[in-house]
C-alpha positions as CSV (number, residue, x, y, z in Angstrom):
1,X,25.6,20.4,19.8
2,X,24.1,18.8,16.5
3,X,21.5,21.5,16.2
4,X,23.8,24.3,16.3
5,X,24.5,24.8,12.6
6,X,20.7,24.9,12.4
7,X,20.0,27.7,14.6
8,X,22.8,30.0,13.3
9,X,21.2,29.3,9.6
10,X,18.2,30.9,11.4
11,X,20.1,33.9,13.0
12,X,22.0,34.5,9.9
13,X,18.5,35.1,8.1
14,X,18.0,37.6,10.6
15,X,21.4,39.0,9.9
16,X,20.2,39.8,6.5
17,X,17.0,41.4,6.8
18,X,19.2,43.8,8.9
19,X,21.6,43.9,5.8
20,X,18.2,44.6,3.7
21,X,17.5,47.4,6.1
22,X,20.7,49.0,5.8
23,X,21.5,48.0,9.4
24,X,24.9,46.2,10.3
25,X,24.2,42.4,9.8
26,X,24.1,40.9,12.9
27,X,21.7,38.4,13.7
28,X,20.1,36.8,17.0
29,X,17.5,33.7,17.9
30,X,17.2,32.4,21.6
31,X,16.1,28.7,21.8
32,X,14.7,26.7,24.8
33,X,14.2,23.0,24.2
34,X,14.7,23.0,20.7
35,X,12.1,25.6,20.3
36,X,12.5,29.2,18.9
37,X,11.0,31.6,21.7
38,X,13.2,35.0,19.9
39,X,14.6,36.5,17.7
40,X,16.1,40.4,16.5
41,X,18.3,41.6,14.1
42,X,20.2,45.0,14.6
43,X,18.1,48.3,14.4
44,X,20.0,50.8,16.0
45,X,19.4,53.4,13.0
46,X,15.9,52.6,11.8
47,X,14.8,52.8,15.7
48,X,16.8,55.5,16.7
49,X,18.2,53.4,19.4
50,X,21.7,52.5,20.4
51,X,20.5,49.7,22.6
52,X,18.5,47.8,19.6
53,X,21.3,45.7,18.8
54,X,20.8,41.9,17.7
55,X,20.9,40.4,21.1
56,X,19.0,43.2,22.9
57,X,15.8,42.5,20.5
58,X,16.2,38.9,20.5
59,X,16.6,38.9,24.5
60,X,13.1,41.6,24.4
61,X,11.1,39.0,21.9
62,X,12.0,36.1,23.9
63,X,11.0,37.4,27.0
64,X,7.9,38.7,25.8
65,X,6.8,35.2,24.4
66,X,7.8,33.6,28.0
67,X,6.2,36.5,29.7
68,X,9.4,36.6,32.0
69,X,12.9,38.7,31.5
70,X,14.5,35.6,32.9
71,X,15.5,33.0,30.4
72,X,17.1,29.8,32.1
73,X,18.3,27.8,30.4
74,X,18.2,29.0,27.0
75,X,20.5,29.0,24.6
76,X,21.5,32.8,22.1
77,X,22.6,32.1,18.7
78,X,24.3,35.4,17.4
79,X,26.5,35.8,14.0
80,X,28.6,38.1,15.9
81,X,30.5,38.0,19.0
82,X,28.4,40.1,21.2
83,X,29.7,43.6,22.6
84,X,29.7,44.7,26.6
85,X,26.0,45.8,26.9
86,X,25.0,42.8,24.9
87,X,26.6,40.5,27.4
88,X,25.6,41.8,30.3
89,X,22.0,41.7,29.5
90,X,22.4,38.3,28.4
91,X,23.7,37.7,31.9
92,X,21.3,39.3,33.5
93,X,18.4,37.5,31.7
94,X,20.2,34.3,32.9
95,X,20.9,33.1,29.0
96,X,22.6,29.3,30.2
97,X,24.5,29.3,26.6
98,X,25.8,31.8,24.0
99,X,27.2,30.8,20.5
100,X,28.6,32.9,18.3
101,X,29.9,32.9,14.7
102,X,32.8,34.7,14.6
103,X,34.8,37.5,16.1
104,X,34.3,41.5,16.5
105,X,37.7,42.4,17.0
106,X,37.0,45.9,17.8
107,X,33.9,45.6,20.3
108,X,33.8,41.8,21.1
109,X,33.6,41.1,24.8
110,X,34.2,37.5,25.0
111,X,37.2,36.3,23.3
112,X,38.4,39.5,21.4
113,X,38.9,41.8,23.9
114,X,37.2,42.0,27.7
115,X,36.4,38.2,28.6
116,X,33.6,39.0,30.0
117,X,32.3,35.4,30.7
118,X,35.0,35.2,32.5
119,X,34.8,38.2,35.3
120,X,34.0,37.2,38.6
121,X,31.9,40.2,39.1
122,X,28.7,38.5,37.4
123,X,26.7,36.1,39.4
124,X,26.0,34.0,36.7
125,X,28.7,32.3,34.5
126,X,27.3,31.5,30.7
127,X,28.5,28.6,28.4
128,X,30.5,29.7,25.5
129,X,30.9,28.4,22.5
130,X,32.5,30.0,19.5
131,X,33.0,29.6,15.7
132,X,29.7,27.8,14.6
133,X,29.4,28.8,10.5
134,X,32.3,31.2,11.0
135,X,33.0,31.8,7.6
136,X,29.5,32.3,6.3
137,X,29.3,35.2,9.5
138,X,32.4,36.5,8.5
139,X,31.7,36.8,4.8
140,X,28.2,38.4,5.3
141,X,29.6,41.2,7.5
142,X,32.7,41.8,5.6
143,X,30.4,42.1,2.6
144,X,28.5,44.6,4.3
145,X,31.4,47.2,4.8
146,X,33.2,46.4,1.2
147,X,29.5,47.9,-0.1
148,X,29.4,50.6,2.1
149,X,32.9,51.6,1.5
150,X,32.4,51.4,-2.4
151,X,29.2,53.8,-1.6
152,X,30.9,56.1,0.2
153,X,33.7,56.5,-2.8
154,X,31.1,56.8,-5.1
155,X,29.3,59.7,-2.9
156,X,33.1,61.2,-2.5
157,X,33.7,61.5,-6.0
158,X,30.6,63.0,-7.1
């Protein structure tokens, strides 16, 4: 899609004000007709909540703004291949297309590790496509944890 590049520009800004935040930088905009109707960023540790999780508040703003939890037809930009609960909910909301920017090795449910969209135990099947500004995605998170890990040396050898 031509527009994709565009939209994951737009989640990765929402990557980074979780970065700002101290949160993991994972980023999330829904869009339906070309429109934005959502967006989150993580917040597990500033809310106290596992579940706040890119997709989770994107999927909570969107369906605010359409007053409805279902979202046909829309399409989830996320930097991040999305985990199990992020999936699911995505599912259940009825999300028609997920892009993602690159990999989680450890906790990605798509292509990683579970392939989710692929179990026959959802009643909805959701369009994937993968690899949309990868590098940029990539980059940002692995920039993250090189900062935290130099922190956390610093803190040790005090």
């Amino acid at each position: 899609m031509k527009n994709d590049d565009e939209w994951m520009k737009k989640a990765l800004i929402c990557a980074e004000r979780a970065y700002s935040q101290g949160e993991v930088p994972v980023g999330a905009v829904i869009v339906l007709e070309d429109q934005l109707i959502g967006e989150g960023w993580n917040q597990p540790i500033l809310s106290h909540d596992a579940t706040a999780h890119a997709e989770i508040m994107a999927l909570r703003s969107a369906s605010l703004k359409m007053e409805n939890y279902r979202l046909a037809g829309a399409t989830m930009y996320v930097t991040i291949e999305p985990c199990a609960m992020c999936f699911g909910a995505m599912t259940h909301a009825r999300v028609k297309r997920l892009v993602y920017g690159t990999s989680e090795p450890k906790s990605g449910a798509i292509h990683s590790n579970l392939q989710l969209h692929q179990a026959k135990c959802f009643n909805h099947q959701i369009e994937i496509t993968s690899g949309i500004l990868s590098e940029v995605c990539t980059n940002l998170i692995q920039q993250f944890f090189k900062a935290r890990r130099v922190a956390k040396k610093r803190h040790d050898s005090v």
